[in-house]
N, CA, C and O atoms as a DFTB+ gen file, in Angstrom:
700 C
 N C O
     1  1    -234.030     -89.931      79.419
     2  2    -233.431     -90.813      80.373
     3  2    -232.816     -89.965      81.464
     4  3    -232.084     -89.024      81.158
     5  1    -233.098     -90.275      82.793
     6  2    -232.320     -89.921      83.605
     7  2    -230.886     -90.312      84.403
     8  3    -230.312     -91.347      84.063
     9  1    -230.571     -89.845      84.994
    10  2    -229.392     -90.044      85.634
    11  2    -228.934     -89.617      87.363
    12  3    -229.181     -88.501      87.821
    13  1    -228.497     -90.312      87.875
    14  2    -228.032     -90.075      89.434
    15  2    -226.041     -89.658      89.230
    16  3    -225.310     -90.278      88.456
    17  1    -225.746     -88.921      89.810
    18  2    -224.341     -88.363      89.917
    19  2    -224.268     -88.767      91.267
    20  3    -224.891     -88.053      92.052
    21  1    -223.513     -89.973      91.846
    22  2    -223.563     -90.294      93.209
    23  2    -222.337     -89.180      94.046
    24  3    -222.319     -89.378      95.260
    25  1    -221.419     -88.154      93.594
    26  2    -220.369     -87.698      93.532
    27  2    -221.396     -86.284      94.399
    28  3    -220.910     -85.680      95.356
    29  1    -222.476     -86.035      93.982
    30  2    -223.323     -84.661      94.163
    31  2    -224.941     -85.241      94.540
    32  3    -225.850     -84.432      94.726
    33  1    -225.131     -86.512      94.613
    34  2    -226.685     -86.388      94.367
    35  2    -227.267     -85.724      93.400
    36  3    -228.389     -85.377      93.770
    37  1    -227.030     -85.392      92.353
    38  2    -227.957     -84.994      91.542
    39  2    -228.960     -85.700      90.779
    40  3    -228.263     -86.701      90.610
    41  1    -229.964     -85.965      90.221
    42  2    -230.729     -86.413      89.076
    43  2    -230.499     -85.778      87.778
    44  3    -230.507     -84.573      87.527
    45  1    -230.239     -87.021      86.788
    46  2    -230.189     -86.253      85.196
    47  2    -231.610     -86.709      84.757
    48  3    -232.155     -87.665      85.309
    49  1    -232.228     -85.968      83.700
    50  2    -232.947     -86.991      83.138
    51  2    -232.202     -87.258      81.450
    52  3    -231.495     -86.347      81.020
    53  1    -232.430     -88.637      80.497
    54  2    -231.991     -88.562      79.339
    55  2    -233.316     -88.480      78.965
    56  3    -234.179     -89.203      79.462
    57  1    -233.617     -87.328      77.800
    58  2    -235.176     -87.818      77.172
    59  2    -234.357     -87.733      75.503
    60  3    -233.218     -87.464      75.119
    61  1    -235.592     -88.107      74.872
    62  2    -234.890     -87.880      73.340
    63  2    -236.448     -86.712      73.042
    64  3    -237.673     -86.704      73.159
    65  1    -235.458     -85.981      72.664
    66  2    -236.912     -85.056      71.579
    67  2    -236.650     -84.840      70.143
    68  3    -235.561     -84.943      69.577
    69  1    -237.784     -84.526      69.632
    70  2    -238.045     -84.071      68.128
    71  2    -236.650     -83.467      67.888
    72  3    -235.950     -82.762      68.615
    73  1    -236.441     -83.996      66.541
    74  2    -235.329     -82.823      65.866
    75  2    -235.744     -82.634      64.866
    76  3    -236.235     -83.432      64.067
    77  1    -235.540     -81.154      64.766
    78  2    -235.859     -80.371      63.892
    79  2    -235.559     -81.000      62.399
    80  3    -234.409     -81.188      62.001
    81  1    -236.766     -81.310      61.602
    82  2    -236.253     -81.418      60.414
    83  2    -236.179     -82.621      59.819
    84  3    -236.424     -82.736      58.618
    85  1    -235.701     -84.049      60.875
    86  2    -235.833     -85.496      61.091
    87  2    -236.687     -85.806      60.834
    88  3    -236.749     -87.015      60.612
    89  1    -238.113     -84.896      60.649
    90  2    -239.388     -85.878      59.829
    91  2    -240.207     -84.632      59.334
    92  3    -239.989     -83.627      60.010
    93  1    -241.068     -84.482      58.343
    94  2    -242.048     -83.635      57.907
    95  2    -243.126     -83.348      58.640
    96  3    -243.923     -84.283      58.716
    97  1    -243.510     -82.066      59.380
    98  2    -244.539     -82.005      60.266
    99  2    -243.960     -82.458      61.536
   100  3    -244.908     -82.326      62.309
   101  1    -243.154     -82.829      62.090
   102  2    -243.565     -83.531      63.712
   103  2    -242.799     -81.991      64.687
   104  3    -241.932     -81.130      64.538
   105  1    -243.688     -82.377      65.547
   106  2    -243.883     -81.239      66.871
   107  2    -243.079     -81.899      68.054
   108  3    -243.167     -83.106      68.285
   109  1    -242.352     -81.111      68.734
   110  2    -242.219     -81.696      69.618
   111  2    -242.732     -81.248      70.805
   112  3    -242.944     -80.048      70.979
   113  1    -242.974     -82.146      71.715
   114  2    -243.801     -81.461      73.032
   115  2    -242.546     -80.419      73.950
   116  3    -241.371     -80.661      74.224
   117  1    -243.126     -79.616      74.143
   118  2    -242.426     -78.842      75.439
   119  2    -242.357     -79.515      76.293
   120  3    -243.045     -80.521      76.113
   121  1    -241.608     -79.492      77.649
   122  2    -241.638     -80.152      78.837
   123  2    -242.895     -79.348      79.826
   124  3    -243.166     -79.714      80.969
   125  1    -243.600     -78.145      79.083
   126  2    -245.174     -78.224      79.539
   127  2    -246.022     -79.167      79.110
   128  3    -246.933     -79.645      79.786
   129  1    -245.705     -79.496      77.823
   130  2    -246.304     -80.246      77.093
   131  2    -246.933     -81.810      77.481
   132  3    -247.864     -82.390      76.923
   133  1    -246.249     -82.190      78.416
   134  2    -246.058     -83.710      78.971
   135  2    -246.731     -83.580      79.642
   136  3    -246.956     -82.491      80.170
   137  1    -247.444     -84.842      79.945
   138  2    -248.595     -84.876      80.936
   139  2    -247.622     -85.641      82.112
   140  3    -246.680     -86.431      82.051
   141  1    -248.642     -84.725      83.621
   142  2    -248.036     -84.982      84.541
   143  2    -247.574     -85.974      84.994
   144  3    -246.741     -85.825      85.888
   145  1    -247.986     -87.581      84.492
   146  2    -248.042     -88.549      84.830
   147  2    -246.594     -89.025      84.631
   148  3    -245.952     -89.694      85.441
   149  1    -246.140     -88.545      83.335
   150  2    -245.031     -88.898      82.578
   151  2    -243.948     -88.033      82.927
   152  3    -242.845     -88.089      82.385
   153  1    -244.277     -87.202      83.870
   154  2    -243.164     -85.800      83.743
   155  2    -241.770     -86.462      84.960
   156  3    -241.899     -86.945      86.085
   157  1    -240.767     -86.263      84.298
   158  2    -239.289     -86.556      85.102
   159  2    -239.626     -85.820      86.186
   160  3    -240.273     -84.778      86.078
   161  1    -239.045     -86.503      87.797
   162  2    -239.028     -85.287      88.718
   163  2    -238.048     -84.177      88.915
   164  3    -236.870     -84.245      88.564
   165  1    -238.695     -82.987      89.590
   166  2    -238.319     -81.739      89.354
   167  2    -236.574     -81.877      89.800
   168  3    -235.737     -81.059      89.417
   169  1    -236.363     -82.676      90.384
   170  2    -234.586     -82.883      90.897
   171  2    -233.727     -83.214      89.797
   172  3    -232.529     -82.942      89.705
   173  1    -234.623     -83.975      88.769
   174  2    -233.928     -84.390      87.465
   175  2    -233.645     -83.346      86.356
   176  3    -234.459     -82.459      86.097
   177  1    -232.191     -83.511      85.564
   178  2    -232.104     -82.890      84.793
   179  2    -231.748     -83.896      83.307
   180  3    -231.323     -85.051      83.287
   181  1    -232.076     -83.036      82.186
   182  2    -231.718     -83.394      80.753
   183  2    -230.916     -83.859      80.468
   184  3    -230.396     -82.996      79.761
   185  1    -229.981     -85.069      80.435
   186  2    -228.634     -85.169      79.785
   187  2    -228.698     -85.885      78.615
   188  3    -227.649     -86.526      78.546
   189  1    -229.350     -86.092      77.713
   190  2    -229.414     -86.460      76.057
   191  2    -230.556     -86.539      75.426
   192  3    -231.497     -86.657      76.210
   193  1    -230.915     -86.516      74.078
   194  2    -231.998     -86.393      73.613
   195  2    -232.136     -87.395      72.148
   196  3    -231.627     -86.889      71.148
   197  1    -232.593     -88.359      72.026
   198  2    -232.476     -88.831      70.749
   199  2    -233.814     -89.432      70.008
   200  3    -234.730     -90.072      70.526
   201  1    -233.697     -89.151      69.045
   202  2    -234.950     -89.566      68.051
   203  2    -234.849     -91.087      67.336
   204  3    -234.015     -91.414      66.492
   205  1    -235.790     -91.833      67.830
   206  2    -235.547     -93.025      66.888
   207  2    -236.842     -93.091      65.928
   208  3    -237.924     -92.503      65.934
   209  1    -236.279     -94.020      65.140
   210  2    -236.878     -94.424      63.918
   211  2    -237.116     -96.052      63.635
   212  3    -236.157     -96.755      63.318
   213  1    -238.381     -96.568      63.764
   214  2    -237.561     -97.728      63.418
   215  2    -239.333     -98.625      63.373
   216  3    -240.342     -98.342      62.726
   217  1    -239.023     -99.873      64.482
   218  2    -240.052    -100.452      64.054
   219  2    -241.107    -101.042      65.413
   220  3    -240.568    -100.911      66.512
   221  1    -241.643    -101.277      65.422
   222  2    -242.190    -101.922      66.866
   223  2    -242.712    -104.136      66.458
   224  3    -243.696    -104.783      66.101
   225  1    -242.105    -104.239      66.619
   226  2    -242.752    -105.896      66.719
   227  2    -243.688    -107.105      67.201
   228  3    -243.353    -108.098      67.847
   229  1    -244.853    -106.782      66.751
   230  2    -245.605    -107.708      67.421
   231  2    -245.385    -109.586      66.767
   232  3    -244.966    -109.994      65.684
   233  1    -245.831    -110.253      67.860
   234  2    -246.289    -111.517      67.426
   235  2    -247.659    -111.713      67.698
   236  3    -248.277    -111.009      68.496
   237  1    -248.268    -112.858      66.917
   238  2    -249.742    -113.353      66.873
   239  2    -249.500    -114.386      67.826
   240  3    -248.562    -115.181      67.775
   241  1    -250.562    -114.329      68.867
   242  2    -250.286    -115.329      70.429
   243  2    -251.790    -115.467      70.193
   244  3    -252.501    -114.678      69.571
   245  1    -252.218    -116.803      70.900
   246  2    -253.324    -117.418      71.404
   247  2    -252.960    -116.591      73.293
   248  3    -251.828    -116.459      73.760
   249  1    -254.117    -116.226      73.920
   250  2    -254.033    -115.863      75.140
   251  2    -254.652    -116.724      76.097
   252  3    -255.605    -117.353      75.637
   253  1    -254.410    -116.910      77.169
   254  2    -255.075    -117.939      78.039
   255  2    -256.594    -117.886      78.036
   256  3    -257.461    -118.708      78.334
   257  1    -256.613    -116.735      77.632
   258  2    -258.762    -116.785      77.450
   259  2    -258.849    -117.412      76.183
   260  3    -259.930    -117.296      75.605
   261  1    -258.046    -117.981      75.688
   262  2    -258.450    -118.640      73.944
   263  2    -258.420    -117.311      72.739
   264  3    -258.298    -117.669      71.568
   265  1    -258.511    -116.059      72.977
   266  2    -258.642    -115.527      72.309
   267  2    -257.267    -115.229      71.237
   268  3    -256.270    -115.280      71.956
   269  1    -257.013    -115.048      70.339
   270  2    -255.284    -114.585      69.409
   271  2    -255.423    -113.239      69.752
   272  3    -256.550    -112.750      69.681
   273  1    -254.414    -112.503      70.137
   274  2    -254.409    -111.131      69.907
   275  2    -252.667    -110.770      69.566
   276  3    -251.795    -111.593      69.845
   277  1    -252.307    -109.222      68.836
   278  2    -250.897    -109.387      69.016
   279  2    -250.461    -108.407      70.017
   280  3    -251.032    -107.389      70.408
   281  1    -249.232    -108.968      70.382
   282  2    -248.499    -109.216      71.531
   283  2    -247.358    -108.400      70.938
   284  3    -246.913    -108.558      69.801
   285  1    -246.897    -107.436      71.909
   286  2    -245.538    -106.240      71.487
   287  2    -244.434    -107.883      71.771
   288  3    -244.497    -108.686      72.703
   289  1    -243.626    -107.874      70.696
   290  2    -242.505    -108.915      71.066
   291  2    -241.133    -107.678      71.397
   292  3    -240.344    -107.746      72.339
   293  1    -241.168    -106.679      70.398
   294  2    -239.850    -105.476      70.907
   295  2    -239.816    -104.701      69.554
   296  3    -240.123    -104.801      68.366
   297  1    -239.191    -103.779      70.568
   298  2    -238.833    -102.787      69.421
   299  2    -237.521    -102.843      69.069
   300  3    -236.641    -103.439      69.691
   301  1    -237.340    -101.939      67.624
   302  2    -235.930    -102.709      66.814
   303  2    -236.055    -100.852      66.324
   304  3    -237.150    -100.449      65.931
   305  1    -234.922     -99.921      66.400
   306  2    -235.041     -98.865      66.534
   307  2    -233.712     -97.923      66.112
   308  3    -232.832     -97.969      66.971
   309  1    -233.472     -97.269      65.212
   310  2    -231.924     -96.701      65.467
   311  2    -232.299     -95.050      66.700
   312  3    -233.325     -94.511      67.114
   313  1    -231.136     -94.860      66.830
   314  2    -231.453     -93.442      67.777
   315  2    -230.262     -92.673      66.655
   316  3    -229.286     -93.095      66.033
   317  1    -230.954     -91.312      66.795
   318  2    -230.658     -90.078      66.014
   319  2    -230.305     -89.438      66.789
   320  3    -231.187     -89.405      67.647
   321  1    -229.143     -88.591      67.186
   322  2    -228.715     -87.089      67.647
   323  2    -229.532     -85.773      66.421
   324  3    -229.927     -86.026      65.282
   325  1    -229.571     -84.729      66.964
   326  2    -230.003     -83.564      66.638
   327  2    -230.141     -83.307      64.821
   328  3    -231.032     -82.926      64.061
   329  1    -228.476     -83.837      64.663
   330  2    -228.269     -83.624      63.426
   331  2    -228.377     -84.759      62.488
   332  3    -227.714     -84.862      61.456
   333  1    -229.439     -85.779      63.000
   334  2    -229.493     -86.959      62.342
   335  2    -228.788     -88.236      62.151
   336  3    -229.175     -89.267      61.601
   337  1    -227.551     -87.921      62.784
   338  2    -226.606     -89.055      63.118
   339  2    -227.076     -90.015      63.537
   340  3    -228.206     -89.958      64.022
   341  1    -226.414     -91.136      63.494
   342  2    -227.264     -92.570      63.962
   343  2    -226.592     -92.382      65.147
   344  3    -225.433     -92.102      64.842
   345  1    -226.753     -92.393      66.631
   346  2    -226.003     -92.570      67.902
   347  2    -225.802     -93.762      68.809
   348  3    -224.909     -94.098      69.587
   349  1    -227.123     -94.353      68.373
   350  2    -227.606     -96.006      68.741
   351  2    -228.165     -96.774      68.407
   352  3    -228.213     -96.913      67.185
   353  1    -228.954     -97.771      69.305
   354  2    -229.687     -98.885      69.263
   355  2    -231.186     -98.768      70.118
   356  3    -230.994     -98.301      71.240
   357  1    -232.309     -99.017      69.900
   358  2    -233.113     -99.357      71.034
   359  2    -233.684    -101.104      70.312
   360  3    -233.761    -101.549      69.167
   361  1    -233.882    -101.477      71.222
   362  2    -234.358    -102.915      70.701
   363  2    -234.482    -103.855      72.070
   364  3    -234.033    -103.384      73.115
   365  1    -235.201    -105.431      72.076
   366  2    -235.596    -105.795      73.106
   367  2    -234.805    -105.725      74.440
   368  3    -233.650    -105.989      74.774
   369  1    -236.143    -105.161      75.188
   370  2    -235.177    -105.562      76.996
   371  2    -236.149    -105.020      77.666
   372  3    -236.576    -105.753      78.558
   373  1    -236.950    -103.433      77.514
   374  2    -236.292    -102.858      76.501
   375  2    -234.722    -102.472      76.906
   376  3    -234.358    -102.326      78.073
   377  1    -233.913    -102.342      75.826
   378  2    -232.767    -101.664      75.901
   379  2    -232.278    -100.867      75.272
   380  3    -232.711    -100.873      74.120
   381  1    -231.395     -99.991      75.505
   382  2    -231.182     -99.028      74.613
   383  2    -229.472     -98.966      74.985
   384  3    -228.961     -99.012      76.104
   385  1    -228.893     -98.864      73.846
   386  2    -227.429     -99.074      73.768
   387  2    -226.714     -97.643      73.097
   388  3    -227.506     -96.885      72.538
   389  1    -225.719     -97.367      73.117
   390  2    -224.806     -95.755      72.397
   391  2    -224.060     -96.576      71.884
   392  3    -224.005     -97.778      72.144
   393  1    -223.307     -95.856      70.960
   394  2    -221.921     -95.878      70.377
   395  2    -221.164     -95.845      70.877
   396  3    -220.157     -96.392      70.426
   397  1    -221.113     -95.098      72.315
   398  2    -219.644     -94.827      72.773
   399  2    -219.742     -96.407      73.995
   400  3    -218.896     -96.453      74.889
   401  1    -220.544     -97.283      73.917
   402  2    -220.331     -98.989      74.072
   403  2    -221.214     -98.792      75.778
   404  3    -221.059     -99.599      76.695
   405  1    -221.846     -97.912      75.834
   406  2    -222.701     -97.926      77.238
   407  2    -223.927     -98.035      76.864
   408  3    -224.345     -97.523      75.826
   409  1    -224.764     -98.833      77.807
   410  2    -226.299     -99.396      77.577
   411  2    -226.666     -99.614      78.866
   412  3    -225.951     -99.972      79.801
   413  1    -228.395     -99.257      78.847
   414  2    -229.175     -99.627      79.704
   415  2    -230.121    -100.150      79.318
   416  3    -230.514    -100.228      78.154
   417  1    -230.780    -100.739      80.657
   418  2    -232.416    -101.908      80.372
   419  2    -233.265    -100.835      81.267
   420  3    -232.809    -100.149      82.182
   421  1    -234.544    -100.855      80.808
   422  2    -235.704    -100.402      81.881
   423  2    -236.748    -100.908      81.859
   424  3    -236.784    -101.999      81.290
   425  1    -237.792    -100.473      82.334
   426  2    -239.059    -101.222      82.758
   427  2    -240.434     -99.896      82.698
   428  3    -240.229     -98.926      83.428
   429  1    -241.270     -99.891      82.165
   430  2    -242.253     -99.159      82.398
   431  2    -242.451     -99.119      83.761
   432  3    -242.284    -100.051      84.548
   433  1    -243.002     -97.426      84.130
   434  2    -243.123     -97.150      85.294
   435  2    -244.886     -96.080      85.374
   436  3    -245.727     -95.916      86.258
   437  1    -244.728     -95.551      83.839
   438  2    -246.211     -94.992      83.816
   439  2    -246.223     -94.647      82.456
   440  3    -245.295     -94.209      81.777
   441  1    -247.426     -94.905      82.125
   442  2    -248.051     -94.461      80.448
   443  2    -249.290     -93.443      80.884
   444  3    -250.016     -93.259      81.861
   445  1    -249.115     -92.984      79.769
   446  2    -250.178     -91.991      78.780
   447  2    -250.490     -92.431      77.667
   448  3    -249.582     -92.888      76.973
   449  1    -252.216     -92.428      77.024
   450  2    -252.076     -92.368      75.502
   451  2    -251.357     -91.426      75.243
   452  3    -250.901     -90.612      76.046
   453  1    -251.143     -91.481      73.659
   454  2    -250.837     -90.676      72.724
   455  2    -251.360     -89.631      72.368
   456  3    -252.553     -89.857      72.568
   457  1    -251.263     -88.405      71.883
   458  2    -252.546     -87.416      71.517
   459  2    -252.642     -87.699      70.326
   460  3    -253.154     -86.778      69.690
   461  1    -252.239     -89.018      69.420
   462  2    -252.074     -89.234      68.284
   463  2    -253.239     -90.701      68.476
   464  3    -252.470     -91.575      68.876
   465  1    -254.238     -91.154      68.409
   466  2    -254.736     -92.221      68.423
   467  2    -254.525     -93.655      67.721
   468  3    -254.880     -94.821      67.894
   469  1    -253.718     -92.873      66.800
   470  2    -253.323     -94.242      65.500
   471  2    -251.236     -94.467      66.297
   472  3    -250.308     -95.166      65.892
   473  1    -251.315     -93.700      67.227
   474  2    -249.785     -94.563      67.648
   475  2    -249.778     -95.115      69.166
   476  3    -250.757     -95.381      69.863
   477  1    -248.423     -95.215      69.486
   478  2    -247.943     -95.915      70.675
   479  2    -248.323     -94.940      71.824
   480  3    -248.557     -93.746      71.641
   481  1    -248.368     -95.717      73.308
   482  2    -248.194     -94.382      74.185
   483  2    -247.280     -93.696      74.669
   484  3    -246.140     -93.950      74.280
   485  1    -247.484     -92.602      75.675
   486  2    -245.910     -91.846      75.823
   487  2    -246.062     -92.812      77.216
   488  3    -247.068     -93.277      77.752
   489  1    -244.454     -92.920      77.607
   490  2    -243.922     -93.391      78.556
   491  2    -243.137     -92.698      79.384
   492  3    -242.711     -91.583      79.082
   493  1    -242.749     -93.564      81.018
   494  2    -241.747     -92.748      81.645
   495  2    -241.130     -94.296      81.719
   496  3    -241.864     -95.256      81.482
   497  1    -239.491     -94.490      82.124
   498  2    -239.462     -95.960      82.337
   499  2    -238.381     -95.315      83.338
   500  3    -237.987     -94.149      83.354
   501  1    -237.972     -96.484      84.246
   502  2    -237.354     -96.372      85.456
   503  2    -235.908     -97.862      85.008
   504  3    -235.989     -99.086      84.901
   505  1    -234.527     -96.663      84.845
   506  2    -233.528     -97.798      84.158
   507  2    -233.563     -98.860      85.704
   508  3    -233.805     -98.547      86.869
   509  1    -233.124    -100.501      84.930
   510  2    -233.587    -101.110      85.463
   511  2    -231.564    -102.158      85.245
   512  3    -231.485    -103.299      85.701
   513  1    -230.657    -101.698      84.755
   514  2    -229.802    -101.991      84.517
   515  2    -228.883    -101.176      83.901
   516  3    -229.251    -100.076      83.487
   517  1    -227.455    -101.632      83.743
   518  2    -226.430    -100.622      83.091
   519  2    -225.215    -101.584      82.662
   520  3    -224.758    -102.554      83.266
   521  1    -224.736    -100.876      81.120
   522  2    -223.559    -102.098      81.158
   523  2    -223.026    -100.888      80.347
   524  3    -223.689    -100.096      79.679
   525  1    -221.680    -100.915      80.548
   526  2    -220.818    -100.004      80.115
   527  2    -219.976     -98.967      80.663
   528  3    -219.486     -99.278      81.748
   529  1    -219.670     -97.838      80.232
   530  2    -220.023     -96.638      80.430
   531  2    -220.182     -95.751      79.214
   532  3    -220.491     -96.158      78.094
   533  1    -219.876     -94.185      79.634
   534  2    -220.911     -93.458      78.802
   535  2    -222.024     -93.263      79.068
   536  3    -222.722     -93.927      79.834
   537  1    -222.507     -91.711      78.063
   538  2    -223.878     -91.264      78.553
   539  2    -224.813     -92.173      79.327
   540  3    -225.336     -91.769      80.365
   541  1    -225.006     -93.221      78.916
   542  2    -225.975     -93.991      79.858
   543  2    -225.689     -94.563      80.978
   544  3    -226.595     -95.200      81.514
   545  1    -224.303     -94.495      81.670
   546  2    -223.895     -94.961      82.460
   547  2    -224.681     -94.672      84.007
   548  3    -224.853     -95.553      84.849
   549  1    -225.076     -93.329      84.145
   550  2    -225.952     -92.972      84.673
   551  2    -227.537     -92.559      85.237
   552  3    -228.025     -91.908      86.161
   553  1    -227.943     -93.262      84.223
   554  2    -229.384     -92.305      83.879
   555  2    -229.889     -93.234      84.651
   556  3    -229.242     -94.242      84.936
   557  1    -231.325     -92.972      85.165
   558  2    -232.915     -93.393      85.772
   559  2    -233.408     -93.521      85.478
   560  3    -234.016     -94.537      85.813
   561  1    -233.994     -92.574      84.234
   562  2    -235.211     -93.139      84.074
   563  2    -235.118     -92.576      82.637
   564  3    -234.024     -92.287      82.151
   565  1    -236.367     -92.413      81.914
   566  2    -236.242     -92.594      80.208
   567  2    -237.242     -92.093      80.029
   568  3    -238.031     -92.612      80.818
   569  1    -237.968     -91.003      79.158
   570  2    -239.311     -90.854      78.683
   571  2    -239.193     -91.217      77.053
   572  3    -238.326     -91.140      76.183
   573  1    -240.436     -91.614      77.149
   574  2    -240.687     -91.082      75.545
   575  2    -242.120     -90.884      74.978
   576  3    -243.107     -91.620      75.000
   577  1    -241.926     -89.766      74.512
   578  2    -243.070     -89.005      74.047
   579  2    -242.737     -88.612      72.488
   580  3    -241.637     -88.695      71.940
   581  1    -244.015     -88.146      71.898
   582  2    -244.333     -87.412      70.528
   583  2    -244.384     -89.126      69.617
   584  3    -244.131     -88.991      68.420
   585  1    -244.518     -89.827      69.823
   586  2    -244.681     -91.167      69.321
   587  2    -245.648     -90.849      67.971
   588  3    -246.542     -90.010      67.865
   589  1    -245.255     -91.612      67.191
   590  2    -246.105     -91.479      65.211
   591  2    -246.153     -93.147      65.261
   592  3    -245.126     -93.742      65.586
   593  1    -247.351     -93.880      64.936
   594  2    -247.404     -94.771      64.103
   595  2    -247.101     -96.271      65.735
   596  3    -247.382     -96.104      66.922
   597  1    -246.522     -97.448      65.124
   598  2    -246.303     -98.131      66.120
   599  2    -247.442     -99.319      67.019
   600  3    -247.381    -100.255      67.816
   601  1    -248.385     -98.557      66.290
   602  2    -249.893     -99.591      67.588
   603  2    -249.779    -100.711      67.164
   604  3    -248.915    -100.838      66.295
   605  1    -250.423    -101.749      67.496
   606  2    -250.395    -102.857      67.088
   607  2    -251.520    -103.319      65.834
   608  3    -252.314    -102.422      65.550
   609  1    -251.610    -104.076      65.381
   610  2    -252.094    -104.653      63.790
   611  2    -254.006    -104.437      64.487
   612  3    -254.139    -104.408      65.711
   613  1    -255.090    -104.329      63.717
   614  2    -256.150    -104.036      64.449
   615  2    -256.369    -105.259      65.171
   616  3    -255.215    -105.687      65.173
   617  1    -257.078    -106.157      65.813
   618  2    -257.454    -107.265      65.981
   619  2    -257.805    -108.347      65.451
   620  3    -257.320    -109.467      65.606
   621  1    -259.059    -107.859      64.516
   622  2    -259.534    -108.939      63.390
   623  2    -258.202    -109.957      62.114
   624  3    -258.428    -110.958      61.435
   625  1    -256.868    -109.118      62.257
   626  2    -255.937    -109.206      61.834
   627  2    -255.303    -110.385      62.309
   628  3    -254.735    -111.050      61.443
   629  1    -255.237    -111.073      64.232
   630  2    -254.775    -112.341      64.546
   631  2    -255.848    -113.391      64.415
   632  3    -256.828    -113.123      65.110
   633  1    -255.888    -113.843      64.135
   634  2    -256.274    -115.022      64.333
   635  2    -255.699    -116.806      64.272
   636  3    -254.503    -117.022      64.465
   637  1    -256.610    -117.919      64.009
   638  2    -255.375    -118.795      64.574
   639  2    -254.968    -119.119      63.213
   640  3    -253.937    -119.773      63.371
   641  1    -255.190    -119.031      62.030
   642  2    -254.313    -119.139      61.080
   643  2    -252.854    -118.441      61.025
   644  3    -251.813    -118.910      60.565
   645  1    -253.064    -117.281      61.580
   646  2    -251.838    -116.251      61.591
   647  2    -250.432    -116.863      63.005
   648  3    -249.217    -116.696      63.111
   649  1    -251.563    -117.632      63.888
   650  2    -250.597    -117.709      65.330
   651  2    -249.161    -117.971      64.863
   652  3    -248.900    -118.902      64.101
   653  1    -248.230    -117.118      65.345
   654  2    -246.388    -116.826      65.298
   655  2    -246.280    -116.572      64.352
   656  3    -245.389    -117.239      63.826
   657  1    -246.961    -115.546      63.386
   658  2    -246.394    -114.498      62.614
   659  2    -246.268    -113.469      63.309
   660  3    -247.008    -113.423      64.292
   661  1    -245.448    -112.446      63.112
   662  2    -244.741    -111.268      63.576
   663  2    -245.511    -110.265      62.502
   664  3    -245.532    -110.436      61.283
   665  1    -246.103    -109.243      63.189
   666  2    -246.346    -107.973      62.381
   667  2    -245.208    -106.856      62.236
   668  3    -244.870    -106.604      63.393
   669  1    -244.465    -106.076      61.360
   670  2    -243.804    -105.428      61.995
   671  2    -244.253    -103.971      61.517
   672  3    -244.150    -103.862      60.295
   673  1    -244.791    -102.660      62.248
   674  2    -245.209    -101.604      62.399
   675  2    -244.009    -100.630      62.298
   676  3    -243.126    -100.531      63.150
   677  1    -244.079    -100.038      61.329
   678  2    -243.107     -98.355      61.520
   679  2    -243.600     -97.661      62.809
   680  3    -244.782     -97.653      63.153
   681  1    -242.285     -96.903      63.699
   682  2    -242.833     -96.080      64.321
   683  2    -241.622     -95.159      64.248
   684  3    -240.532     -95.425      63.742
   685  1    -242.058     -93.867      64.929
   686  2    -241.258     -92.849      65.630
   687  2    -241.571     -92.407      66.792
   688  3    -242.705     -92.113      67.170
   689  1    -240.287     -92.325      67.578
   690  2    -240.510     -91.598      68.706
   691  2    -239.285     -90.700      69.173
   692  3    -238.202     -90.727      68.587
   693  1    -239.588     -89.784      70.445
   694  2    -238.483     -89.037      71.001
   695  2    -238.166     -89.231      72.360
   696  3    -239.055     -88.978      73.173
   697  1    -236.858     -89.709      72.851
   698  2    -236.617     -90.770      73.979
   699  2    -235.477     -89.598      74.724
   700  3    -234.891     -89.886      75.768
């Protein structure tokens, strides 16, 4: 996630990355690592990093072409600091909320797949609101990358027997 300091002009960015140890095997990308599409701009800097865990939510929808497919309803997510601490919330808006009682909303601004095919994609999002203060009081924008798990149910899976059941998918990511 990023951030504006109106005091200096500066840009923060907030991202969450991998922590060490928080899961078996996971890598985290370098900030070479990120594809350009997704990359914070160069004015922006780092101001938090957190790992969530949690779930992604689809519902089973009929679509205006007649077809059922599922539909992301939100994600439901705790956020981790370094040392595994729970620090927050992510869940619908999207939003993402702290402990210390500051929250923001954002909006996708650009995706990447995954280099993982069986998960979600990486994102950049552009905050789109703020309530509080605290760390988030500031930020812009939000990535998240190194995503595990999360896609949606295969297809053959909605249909209209199923319409408004909710799938709910494990995922991880680093925000």
């Amino acid at each position: 996630m990023k951030t504006t300091k109106t005091n200096r002009q500066q840009r923060f960015v907030l991202g969450l990355a991998a922590t060490i140890g928080m899961h078996a095997g996971a890598c985290a990308a370098s900030a070479s690592d990120v594809p350009d599409q997704i990359k914070a701009p160069a004015s922006e800097k780092l101001v938090f990093r957190a790992h969530a865990s949690g779930a992604q939510i689809y519902v089973c929808r009929q679509e205006a072409d007649g077809r059922s497919q599922w539909t992301l309803k939100a994600p439901e997510a705790q956020l981790h600091d370094r040392k595994g601490v729970v620090v927050g919330h992510h869940y619908a808006g999207p939003t993402w909320k702290h402990n210390d009682g500051g929250g923001l909303t954002g909006k996708a601004s650009a995706k990447v797949d995954s280099p993982d095919p069986d998960s979600i994609p990486w994102l950049l999002l552009a905050a789109t609101g703020h309530s509080g203060a605290g760390v988030f009081a500031q930020v812009t924008s939000i990535q998240r990358i190194n995503t595990k798990g999360g896609k949606a149910p295969a297809a053959p899976s909605c249909d209209d027997s199923k319409l408004g059941t909710e799938a709910t998918i494990p995922y991880t990511a680093d925000y």
